[in-house]
C-alpha positions as CSV (number, residue, x, y, z in Angstrom):
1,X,14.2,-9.2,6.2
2,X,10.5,-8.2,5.7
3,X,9.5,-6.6,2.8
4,X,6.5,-4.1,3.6
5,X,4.1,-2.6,1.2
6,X,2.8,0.7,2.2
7,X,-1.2,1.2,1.4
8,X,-2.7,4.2,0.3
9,X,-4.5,5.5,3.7
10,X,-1.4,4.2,5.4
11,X,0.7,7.1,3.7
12,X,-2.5,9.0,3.8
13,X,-2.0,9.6,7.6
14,X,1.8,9.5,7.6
15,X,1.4,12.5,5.2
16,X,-1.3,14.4,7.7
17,X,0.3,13.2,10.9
18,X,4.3,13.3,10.9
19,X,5.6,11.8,13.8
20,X,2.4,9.7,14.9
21,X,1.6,6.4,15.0
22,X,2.9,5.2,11.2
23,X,6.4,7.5,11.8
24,X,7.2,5.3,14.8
25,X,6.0,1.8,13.3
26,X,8.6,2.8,10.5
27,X,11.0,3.7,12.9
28,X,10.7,0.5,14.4
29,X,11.1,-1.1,11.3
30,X,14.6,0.9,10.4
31,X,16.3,-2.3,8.8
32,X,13.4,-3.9,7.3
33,X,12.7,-3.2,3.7
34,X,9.7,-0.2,3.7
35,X,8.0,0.9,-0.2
36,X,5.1,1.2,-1.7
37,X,3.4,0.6,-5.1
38,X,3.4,3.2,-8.0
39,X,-0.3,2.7,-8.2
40,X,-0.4,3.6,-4.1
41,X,1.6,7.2,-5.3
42,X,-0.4,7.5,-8.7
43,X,-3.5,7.1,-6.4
44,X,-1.9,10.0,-3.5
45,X,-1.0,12.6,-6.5
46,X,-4.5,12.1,-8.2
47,X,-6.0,13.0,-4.8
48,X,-3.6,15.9,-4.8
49,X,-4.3,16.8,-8.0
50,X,-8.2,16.7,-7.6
51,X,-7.4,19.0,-4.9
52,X,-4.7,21.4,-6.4
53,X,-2.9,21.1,-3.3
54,X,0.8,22.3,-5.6
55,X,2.5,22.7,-2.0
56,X,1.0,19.6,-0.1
57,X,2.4,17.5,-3.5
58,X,5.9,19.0,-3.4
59,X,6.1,17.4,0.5
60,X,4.8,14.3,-0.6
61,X,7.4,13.6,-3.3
62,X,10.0,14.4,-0.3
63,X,8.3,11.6,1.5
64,X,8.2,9.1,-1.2
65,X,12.1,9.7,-1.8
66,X,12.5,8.5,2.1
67,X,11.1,5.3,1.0
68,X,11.3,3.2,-2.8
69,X,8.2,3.3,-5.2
70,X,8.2,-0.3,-6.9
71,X,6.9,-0.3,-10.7
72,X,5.0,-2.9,-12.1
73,X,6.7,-5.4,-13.1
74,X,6.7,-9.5,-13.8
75,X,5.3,-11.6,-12.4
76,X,2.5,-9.0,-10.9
77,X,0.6,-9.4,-13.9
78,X,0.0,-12.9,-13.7
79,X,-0.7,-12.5,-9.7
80,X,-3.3,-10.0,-11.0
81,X,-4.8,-12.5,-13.1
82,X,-5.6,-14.9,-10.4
83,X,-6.2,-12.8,-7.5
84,X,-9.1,-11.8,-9.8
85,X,-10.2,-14.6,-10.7
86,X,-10.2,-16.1,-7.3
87,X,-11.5,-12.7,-5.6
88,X,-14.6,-12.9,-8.4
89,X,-15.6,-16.5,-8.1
90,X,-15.7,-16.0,-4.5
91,X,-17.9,-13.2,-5.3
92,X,-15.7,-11.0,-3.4
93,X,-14.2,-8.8,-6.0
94,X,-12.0,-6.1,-5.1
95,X,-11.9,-2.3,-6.9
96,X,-9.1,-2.6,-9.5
97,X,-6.3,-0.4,-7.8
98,X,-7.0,-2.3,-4.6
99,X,-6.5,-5.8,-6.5
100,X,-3.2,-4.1,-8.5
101,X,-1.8,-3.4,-5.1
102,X,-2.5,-6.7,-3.8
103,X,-0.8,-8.5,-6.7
104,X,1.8,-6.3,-6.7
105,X,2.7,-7.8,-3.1
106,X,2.0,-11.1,-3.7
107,X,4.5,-10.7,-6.7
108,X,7.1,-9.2,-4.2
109,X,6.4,-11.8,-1.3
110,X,5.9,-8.2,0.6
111,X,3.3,-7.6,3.8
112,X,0.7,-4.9,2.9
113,X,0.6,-2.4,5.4
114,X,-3.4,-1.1,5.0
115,X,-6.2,0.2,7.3
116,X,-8.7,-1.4,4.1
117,X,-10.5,-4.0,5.2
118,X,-11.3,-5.0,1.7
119,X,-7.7,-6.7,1.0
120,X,-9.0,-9.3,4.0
121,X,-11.1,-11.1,1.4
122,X,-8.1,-11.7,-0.8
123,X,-6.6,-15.3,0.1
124,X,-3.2,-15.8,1.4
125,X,-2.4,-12.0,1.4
126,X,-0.2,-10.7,4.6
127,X,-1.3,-7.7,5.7
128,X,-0.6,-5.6,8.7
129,X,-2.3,-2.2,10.6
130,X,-0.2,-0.1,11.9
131,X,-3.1,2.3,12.5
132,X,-5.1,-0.5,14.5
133,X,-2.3,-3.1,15.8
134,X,-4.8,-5.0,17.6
135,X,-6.2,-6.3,14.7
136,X,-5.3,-6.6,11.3
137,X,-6.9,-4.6,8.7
């Protein structure tokens, strides 16, 4: 079973466009394991927030129940620490929630699912777009 890590703009557009392109990639995926990070919801409610869209966040919790928010936890930290220091000696650093999220997979062996080309400079990360399936991020 594949474990996927949904990305920020991934439930971005799921959120905007029910029943496009991300609906039927998860419906494809029925029987594989689909979540996201608590950074990726912390991230969606600060936009709602910033916004004060009260009704648009009440639809989003209803969407993040469909699927499981994974907390930080062991070993991400120490995923964190390297990805870092990899990402920064290759003097390709990434923005912190970015590099978070990417640990956080790495830490959960899980494929991030992203249309951010930025998590293509860490190393050994799997990612996927369901946005652009030609291509990854």
């Amino acid at each position: 079973m594949t474990r996927y890590l949904l990305d920020t703009n991934i439930i971005s557009h799921l959120f905007r466009n029910p029943g496009g392109v991300i609906d039927a990639s998860l419906r494809e995926r029925a029987g594989e394991e689909i979540g996201t990070s608590l950074v990726v919801k912390a991230e969606i409610l600060y936009g709602l927030e910033k916004h004060g869209a009260l009704r648009a966040a009440r639809h989003l919790e209803r969407l993040l129940d469909a699927i499981t928010v994974w907390p930080i936890e062991e070993p991400t930290e120490r995923c964190y620490a390297r990805l870092r220091a990899e990402t920064e000696r290759g003097g390709n650093p990434l923005g912190t929630n970015d590099l978070w999220i990417a640990a956080q997979s790495v830490a959960l062996d899980a494929v991030v699912v992203t249309d951010d080309r930025a998590f293509l400079r860490v190393p050994g990360l799997k990612i996927e777009n369901w946005l652009r399936p030609e291509g990854a991020a």
